[in-house]
Backbone as ProteinMPNN parsed JSONL, in Angstrom:
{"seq_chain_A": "XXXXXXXXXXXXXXXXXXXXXXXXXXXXXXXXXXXXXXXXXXXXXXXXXXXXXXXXXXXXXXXXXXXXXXXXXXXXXXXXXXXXXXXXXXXXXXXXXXXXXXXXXXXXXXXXXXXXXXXXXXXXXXXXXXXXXXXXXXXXXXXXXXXXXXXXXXXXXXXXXXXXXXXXXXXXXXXXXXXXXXXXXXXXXXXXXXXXXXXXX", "coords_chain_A": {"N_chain_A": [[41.653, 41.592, 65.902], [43.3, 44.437, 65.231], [43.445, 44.713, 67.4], [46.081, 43.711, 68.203], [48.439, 44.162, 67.581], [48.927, 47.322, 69.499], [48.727, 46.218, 71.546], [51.432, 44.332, 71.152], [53.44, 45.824, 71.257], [53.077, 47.731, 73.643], [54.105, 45.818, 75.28], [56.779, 45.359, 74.855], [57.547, 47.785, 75.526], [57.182, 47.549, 78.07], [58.971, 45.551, 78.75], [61.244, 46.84, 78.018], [61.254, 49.329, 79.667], [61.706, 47.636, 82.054], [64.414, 46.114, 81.798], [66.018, 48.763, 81.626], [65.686, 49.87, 84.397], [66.792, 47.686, 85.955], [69.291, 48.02, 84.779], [70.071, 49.865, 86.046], [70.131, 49.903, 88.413], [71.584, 48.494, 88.751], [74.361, 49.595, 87.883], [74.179, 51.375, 89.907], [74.245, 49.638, 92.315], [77.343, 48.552, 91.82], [78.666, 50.593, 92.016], [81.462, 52.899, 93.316], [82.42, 53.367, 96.598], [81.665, 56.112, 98.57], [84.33, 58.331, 98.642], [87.005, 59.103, 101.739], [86.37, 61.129, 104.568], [88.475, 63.818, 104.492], [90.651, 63.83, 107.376], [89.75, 65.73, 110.366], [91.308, 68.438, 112.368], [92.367, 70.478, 114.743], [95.224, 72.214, 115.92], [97.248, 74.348, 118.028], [98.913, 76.733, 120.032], [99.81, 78.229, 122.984], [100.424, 81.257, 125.293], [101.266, 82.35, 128.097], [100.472, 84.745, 131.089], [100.892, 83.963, 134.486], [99.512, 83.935, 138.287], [99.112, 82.061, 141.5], [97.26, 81.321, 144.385], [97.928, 79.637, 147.172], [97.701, 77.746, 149.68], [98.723, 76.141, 151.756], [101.335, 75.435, 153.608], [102.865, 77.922, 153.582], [105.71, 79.08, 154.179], [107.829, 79.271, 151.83], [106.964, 80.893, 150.263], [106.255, 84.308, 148.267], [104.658, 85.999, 149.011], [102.691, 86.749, 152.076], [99.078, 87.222, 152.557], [97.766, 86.926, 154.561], [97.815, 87.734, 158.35], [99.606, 86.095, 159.482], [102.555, 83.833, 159.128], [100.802, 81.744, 158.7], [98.989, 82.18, 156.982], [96.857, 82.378, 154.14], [98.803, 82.915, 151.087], [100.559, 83.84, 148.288], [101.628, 83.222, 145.436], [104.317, 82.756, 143.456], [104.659, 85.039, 140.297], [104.037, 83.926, 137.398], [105.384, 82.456, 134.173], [103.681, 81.026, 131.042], [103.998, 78.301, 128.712], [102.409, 76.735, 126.188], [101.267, 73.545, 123.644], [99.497, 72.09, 121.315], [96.672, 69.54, 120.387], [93.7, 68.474, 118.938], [91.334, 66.811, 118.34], [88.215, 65.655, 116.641], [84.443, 66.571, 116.04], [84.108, 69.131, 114.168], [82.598, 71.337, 114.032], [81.294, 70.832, 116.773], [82.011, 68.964, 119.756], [85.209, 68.38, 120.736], [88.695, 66.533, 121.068], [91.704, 65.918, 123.102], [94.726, 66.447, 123.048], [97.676, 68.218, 125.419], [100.279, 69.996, 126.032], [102.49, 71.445, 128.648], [104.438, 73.788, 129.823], [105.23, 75.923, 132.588], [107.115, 78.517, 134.268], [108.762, 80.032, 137.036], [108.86, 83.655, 137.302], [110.065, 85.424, 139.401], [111.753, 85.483, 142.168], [112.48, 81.832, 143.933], [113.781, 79.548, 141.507], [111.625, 78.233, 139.4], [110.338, 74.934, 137.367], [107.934, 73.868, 135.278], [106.174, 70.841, 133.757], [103.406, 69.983, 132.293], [101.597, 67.463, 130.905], [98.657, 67.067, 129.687], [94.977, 66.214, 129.171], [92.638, 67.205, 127.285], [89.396, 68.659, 126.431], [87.119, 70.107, 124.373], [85.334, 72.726, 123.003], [84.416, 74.515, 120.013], [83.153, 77.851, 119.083], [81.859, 80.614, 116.706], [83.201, 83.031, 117.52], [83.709, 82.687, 120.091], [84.746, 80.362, 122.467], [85.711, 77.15, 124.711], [87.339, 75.114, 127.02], [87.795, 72.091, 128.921], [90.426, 70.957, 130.928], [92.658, 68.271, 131.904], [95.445, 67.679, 133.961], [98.504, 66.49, 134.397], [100.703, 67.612, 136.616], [104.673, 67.95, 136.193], [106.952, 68.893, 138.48], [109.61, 70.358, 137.995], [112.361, 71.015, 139.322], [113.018, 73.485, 142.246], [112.657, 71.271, 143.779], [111.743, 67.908, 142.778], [108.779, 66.744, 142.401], [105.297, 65.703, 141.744], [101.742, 66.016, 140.458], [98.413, 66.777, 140.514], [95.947, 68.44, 138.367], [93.246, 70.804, 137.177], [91.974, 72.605, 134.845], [89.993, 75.041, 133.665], [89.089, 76.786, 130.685], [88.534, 80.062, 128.912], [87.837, 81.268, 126.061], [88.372, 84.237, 123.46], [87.623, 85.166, 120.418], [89.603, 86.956, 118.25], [90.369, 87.221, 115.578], [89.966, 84.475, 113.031], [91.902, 82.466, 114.191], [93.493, 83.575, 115.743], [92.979, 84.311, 119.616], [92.044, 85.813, 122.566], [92.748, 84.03, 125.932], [91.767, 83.174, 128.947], [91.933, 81.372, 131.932], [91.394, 79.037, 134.67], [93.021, 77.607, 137.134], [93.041, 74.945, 139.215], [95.188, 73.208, 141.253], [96.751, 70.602, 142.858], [99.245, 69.213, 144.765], [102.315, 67.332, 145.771], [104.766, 67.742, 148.293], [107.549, 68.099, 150.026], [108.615, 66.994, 153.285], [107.808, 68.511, 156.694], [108.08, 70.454, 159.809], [106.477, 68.292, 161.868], [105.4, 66.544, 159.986], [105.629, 64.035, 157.452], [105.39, 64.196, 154.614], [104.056, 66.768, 152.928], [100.786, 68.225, 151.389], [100.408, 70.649, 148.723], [97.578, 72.788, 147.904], [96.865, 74.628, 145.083], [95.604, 77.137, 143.773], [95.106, 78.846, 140.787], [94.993, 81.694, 138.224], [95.414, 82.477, 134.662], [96.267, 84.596, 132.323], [96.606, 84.936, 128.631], [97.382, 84.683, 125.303], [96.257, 82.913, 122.033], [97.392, 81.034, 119.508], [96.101, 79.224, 116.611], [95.577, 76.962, 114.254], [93.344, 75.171, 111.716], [92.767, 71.978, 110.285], [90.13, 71.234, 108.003], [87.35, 68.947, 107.338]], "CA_chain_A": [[42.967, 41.576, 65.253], [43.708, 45.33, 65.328], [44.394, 45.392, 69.139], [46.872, 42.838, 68.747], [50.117, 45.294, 67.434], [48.546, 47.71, 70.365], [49.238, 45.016, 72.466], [52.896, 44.062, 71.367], [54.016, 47.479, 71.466], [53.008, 47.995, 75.095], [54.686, 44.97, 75.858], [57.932, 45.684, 74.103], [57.6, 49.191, 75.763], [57.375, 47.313, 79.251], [59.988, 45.023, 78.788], [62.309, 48.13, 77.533], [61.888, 49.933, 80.875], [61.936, 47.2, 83.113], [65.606, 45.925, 81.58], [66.636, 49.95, 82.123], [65.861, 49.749, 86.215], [67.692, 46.415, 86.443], [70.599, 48.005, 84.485], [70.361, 51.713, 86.374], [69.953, 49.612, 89.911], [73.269, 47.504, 88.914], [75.306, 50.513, 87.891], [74.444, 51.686, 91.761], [75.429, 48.411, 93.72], [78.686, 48.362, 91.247], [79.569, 52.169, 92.193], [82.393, 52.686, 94.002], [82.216, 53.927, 97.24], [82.53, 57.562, 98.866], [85.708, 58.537, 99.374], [86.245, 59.097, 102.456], [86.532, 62.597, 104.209], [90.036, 63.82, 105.265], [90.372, 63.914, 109.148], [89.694, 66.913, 110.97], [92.322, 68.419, 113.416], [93.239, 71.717, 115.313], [96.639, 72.691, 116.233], [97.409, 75.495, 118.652], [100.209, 77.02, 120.761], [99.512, 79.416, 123.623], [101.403, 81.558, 126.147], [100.385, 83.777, 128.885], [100.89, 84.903, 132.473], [99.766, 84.007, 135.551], [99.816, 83.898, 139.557], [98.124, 81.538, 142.19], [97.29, 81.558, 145.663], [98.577, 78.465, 147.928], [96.766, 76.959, 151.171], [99.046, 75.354, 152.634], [102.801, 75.325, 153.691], [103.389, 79.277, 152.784], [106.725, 79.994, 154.155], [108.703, 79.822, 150.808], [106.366, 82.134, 149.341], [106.534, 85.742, 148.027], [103.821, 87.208, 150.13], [101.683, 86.303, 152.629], [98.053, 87.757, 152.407], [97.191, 87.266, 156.113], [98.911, 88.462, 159.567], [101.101, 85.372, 159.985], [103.133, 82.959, 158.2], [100.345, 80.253, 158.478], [98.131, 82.271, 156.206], [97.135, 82.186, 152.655], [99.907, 82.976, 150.242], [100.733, 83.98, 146.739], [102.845, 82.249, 144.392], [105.894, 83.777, 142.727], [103.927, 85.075, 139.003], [105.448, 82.511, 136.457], [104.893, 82.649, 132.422], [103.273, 79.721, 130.282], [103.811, 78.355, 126.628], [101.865, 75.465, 125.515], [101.193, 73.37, 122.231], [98.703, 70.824, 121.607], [96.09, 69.267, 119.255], [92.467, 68.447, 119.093], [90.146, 65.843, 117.244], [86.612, 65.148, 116.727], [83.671, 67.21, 114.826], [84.913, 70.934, 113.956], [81.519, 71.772, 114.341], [81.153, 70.228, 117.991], [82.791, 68.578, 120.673], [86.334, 68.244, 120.475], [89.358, 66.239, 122.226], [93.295, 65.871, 122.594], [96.422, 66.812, 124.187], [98.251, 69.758, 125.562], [101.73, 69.768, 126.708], [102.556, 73.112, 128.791], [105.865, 74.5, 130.353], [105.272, 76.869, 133.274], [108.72, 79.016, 135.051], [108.45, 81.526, 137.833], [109.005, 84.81, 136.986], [110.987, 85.691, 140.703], [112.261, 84.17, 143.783], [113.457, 80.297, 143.588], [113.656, 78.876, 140.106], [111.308, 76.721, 139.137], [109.571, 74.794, 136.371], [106.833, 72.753, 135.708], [105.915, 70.556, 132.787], [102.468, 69.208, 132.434], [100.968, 66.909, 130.242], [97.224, 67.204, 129.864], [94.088, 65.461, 128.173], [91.67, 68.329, 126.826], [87.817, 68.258, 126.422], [87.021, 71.097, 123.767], [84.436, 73.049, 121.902], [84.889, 76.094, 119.489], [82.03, 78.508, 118.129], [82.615, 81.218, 115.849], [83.826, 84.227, 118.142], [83.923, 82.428, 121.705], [85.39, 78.869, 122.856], [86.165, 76.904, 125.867], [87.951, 73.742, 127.317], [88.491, 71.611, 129.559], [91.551, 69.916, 130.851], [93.225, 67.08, 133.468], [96.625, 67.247, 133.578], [99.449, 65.82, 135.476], [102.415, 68.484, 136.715], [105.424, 67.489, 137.057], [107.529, 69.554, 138.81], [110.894, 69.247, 137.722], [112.896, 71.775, 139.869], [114.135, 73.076, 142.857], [112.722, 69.662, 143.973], [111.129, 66.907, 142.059], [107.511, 66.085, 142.251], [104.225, 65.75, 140.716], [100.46, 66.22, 141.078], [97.103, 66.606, 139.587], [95.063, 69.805, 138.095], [92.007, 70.689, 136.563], [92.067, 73.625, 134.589], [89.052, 75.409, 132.509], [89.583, 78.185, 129.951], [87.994, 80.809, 128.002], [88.673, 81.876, 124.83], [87.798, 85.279, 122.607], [88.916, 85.345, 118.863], [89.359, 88.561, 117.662], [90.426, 86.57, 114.291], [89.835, 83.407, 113.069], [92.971, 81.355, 114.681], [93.983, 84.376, 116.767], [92.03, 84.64, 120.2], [92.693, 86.267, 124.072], [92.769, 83.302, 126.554], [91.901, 83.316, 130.319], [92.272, 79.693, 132.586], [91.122, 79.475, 135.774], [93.656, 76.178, 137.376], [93.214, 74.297, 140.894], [96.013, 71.897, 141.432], [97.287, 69.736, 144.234], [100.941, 68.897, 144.864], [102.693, 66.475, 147.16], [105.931, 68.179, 148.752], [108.404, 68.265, 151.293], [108.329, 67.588, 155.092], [107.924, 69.908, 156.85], [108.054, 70.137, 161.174], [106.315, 66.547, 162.304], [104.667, 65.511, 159.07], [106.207, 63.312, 156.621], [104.492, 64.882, 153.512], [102.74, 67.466, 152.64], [99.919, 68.297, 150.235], [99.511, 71.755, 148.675], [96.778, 72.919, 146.87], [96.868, 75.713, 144.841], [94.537, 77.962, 142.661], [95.741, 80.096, 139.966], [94.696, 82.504, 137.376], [96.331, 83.148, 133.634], [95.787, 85.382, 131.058], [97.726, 85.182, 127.702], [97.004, 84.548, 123.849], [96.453, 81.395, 121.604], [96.792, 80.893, 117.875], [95.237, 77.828, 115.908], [95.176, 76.087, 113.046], [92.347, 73.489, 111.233], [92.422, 71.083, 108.748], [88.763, 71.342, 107.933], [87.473, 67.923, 106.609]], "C_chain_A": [[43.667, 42.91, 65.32], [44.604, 45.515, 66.441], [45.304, 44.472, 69.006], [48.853, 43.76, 68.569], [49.697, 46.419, 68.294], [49.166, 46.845, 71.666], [50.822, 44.42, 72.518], [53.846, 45.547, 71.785], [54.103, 47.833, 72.898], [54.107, 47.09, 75.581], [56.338, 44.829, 75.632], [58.193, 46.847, 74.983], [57.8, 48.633, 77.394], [58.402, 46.627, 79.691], [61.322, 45.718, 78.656], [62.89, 48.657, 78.897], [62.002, 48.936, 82.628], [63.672, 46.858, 82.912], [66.384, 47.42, 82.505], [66.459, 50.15, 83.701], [66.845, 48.786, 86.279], [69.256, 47.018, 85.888], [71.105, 49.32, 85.237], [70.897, 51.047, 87.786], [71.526, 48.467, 89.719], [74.6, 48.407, 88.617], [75.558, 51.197, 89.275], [74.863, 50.93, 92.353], [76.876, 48.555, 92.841], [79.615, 49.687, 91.214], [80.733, 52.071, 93.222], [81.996, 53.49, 95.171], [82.438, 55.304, 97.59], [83.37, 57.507, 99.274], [85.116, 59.119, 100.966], [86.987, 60.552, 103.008], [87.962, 62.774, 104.912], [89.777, 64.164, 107.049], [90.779, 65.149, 109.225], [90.583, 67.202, 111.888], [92.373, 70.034, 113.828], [94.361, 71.616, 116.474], [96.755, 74.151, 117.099], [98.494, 75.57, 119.546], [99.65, 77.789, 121.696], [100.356, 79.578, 124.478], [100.51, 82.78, 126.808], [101.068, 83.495, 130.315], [100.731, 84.733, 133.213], [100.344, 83.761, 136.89], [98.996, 83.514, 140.224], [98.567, 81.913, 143.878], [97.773, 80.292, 146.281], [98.023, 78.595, 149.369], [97.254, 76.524, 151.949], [100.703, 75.624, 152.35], [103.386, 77.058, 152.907], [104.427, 79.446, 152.992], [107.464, 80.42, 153.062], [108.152, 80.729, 150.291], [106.207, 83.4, 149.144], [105.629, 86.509, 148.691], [102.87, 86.836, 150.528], [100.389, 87.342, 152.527], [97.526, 87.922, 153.864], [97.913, 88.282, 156.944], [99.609, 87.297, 159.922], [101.607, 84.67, 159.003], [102.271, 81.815, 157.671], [99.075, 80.864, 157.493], [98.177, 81.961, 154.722], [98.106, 82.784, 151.916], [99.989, 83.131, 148.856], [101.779, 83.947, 146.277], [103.712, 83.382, 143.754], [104.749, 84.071, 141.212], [105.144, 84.109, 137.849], [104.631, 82.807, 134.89], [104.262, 80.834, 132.201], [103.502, 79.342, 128.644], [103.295, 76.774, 126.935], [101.745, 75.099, 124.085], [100.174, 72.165, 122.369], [97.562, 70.814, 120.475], [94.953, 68.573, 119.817], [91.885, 67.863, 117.546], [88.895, 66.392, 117.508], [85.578, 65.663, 115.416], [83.976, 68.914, 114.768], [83.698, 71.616, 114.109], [80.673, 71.448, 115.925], [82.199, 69.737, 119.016], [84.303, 68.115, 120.441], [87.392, 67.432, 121.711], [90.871, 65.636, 122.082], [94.1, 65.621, 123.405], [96.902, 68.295, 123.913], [99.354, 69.591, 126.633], [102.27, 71.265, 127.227], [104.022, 73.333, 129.771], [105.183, 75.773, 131.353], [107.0, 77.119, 133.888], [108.66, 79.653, 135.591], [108.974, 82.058, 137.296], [110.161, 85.144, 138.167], [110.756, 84.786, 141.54], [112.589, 82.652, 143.254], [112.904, 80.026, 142.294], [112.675, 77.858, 139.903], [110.244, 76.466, 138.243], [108.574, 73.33, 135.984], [106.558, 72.667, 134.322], [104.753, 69.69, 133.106], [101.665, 68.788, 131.342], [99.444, 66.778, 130.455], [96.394, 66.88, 128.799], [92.811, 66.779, 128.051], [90.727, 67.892, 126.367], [87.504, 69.857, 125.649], [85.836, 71.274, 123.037], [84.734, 74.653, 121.462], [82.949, 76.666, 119.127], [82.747, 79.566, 117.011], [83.583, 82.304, 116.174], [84.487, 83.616, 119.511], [84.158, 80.712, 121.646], [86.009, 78.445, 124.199], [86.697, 75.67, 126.106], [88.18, 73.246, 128.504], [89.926, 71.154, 129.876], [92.223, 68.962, 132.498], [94.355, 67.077, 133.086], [98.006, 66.89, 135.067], [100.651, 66.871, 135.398], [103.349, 68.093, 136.931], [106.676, 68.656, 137.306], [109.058, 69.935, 138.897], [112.074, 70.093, 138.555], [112.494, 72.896, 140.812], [113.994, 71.679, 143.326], [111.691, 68.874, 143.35], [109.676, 66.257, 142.714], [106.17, 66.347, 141.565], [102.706, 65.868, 141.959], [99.259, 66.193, 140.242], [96.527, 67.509, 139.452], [94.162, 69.63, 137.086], [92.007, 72.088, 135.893], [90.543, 74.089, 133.617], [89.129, 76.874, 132.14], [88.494, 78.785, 128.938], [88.636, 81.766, 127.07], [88.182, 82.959, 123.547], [88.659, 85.611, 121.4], [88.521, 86.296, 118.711], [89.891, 88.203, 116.223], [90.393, 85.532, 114.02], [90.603, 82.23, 113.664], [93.59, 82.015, 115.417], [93.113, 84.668, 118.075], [92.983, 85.299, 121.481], [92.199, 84.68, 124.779], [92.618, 83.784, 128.463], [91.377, 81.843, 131.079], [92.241, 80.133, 134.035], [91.874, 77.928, 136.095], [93.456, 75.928, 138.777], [94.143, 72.905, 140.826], [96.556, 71.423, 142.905], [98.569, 68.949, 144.21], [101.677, 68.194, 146.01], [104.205, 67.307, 147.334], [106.778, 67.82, 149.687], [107.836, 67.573, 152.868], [108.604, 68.425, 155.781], [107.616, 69.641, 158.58], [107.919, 68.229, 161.19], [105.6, 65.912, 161.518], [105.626, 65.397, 157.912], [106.072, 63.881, 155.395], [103.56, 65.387, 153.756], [101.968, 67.692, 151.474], [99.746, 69.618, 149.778], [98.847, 72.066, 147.59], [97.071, 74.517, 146.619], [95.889, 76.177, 143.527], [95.018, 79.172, 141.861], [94.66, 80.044, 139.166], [95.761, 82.789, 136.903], [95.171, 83.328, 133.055], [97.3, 85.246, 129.634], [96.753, 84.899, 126.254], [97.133, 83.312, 123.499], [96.322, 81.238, 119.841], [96.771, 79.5, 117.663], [95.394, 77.83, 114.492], [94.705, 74.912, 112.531], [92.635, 73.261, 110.318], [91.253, 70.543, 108.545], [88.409, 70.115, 106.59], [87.045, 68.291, 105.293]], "O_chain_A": [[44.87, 42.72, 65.495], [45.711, 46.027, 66.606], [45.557, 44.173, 70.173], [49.893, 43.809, 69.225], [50.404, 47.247, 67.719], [50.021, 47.13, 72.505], [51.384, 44.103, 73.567], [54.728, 45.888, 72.573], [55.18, 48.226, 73.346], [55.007, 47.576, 76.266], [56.994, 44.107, 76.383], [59.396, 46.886, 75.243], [58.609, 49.296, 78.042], [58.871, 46.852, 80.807], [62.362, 45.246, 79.116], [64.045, 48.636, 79.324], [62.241, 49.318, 83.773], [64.365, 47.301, 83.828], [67.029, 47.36, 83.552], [67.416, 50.746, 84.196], [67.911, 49.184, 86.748], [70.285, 46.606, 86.421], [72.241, 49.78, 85.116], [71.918, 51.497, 88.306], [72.211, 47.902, 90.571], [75.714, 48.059, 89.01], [76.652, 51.518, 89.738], [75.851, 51.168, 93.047], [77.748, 48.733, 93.692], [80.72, 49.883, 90.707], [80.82, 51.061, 93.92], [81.198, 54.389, 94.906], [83.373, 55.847, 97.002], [83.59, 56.791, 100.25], [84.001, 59.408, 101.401], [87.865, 61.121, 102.359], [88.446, 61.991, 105.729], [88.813, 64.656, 107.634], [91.686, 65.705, 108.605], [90.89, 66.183, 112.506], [92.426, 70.786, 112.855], [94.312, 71.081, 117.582], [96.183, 75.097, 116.558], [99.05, 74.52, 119.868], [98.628, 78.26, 121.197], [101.123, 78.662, 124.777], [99.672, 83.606, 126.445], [101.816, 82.586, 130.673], [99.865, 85.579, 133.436], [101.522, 83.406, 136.927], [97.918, 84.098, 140.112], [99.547, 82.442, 144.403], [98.215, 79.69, 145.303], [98.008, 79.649, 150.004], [96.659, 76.321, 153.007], [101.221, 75.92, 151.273], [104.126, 77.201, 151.934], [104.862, 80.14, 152.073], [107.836, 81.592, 152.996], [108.878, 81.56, 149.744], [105.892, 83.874, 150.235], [105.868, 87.694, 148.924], [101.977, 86.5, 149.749], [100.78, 88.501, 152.391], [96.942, 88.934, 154.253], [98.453, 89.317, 156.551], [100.382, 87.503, 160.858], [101.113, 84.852, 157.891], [102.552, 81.09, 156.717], [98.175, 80.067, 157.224], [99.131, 81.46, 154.127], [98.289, 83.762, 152.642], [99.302, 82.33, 148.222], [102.789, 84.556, 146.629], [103.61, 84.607, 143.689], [103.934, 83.158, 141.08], [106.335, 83.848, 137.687], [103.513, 83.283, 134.694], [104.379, 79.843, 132.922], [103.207, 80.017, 127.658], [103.74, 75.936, 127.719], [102.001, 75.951, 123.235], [100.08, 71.436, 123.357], [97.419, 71.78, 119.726], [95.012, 68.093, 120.949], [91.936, 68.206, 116.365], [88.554, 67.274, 118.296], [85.725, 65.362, 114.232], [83.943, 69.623, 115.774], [83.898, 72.796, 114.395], [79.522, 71.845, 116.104], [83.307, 70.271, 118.97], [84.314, 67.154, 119.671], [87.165, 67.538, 122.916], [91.201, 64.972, 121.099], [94.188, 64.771, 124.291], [96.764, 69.117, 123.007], [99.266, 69.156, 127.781], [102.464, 72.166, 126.41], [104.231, 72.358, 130.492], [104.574, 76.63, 130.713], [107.87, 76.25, 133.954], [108.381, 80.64, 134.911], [109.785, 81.499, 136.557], [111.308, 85.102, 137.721], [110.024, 83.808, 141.695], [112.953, 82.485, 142.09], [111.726, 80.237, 142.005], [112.896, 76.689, 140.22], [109.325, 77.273, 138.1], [108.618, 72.166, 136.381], [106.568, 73.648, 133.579], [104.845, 68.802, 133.953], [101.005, 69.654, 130.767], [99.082, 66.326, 131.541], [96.747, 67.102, 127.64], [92.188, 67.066, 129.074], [90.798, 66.792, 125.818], [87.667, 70.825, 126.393], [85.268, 70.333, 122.483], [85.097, 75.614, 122.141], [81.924, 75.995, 119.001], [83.879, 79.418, 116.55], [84.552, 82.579, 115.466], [85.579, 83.985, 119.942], [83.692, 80.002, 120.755], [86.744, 79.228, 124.8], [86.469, 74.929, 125.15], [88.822, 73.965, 129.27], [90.627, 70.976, 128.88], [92.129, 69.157, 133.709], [94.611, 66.585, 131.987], [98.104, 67.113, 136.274], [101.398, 67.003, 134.429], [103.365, 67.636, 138.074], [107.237, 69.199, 136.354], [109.641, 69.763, 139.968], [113.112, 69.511, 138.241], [111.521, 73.499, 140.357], [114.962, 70.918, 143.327], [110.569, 69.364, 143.482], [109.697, 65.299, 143.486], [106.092, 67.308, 140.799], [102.527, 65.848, 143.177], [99.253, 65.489, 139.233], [96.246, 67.919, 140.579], [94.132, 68.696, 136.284], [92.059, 72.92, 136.799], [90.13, 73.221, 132.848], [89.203, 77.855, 132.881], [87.728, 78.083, 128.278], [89.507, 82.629, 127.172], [87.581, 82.412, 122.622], [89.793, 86.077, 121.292], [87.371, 86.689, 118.905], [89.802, 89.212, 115.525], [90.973, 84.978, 114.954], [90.088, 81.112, 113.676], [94.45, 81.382, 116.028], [92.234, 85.461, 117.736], [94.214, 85.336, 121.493], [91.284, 84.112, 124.182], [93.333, 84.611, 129.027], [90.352, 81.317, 130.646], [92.77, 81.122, 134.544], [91.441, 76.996, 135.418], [93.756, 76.844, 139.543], [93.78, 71.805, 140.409], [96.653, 72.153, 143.892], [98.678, 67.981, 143.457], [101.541, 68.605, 147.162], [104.784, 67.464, 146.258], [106.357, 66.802, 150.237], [106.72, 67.762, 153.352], [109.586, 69.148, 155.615], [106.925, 68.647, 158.806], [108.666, 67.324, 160.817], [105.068, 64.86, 161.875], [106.286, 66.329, 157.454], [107.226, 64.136, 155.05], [102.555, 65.061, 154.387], [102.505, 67.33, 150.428], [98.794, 70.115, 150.381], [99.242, 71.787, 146.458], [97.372, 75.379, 147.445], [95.604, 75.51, 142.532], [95.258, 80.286, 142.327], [93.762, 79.207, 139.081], [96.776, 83.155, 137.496], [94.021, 82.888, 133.03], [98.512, 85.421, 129.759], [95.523, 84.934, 126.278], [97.809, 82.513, 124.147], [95.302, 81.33, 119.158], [97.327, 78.685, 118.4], [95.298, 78.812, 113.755], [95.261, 73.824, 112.683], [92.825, 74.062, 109.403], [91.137, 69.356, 108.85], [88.836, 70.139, 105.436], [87.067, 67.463, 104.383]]}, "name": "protein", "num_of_chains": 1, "seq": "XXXXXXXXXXXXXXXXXXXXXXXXXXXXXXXXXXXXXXXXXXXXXXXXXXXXXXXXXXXXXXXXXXXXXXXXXXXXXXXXXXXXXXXXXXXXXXXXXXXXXXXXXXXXXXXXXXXXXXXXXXXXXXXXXXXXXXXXXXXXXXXXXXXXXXXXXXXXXXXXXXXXXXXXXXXXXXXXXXXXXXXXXXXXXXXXXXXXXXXXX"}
């Protein structure tokens, strides 16, 4: 007879904390979910300088490098401003758009707008990118082409860095003697600056 209030007690005591799981484990399924995190983004502008070489079809060009006209060639030096934006993980791989304005500097006028799809990653001091973009050439005469550009980038402050882009593009042009169209490829080098800004999720 003693053990028997021993016995309710436990059982009272087990029934107590089993209710409290069932009511702890229903306050969790009935939680509301995590918010969720704000989207990540960087923003940037850049501008800089640069001058390529050309392969093919040199006469218009500012200075031949060989001993005749049919040699390699270097482009008029032309400026750059760009702007463009970048998804993904701010801590990893990144990817966007970049819309850029080139203009020679001397000799014939001319300017080039190219839309481009960017492949990005930052660290904390150093950063680099890809990009594919389409030129289009919008003056003295109208046409387009395809480039590949890849850049390196040194912050000397957090959203302030130096920039250097190494570009190979290919351009349909003119006729020229007994061919209908021509193709020229060209390889440039810029240097210029780039500032940024994240919205860090």
């Amino acid at each position: 007879m003693p053990a028997r209030p021993a016995v309710a007690a436990a059982a009272l005591v087990g029934l107590s904390l089993a209710l409290g799981g069932e009511a702890r484990a229903a306050n969790v399924k009935d939680a509301p979910d995590e918010a969720p995190r704000p989207l990540f983004f960087r923003a940037f502008t850049d501008a800089g300088v640069g001058v390529g070489l050309r392969f093919n079809n040199p006469y218009r060009l500012a200075t031949i490098l060989g001993s005749n006209a049919e040699s390699v060639s270097r482009t008029a030096p032309y400026s750059s401003l760009g702007a463009g934006i970048l998804f993904g993980d701010p801590f990893g791989f990144q990817h966007g758009a970049l819309l850029r304005w080139d203009a020679a500097l001397s000799g014939v006028g001319q300017h080039v707008l190219t839309p481009s799809y960017v492949f990005a990653r930052r660290g904390t001091t150093w950063g680099g990118h890809a990009r594919l973009g389409i030129p289009l050439v919008l003056n003295p005469e109208a046409t387009a082409g395809l480039e590949l550009g890849l850049a390196g980038t040194f912050y000397v402050r957090a959203g302030v860095g130096i920039r250097a882009e190494l570009v190979g593009s290919v351009f349909g042009g003119a006729a020229i003697d007994d061919k209908n169209r021509t193709i020229y490829p060209v390889l440039s080098g810029q240097l210029g600056v780039v500032y940024e800004w994240e919205r860090l999720p």
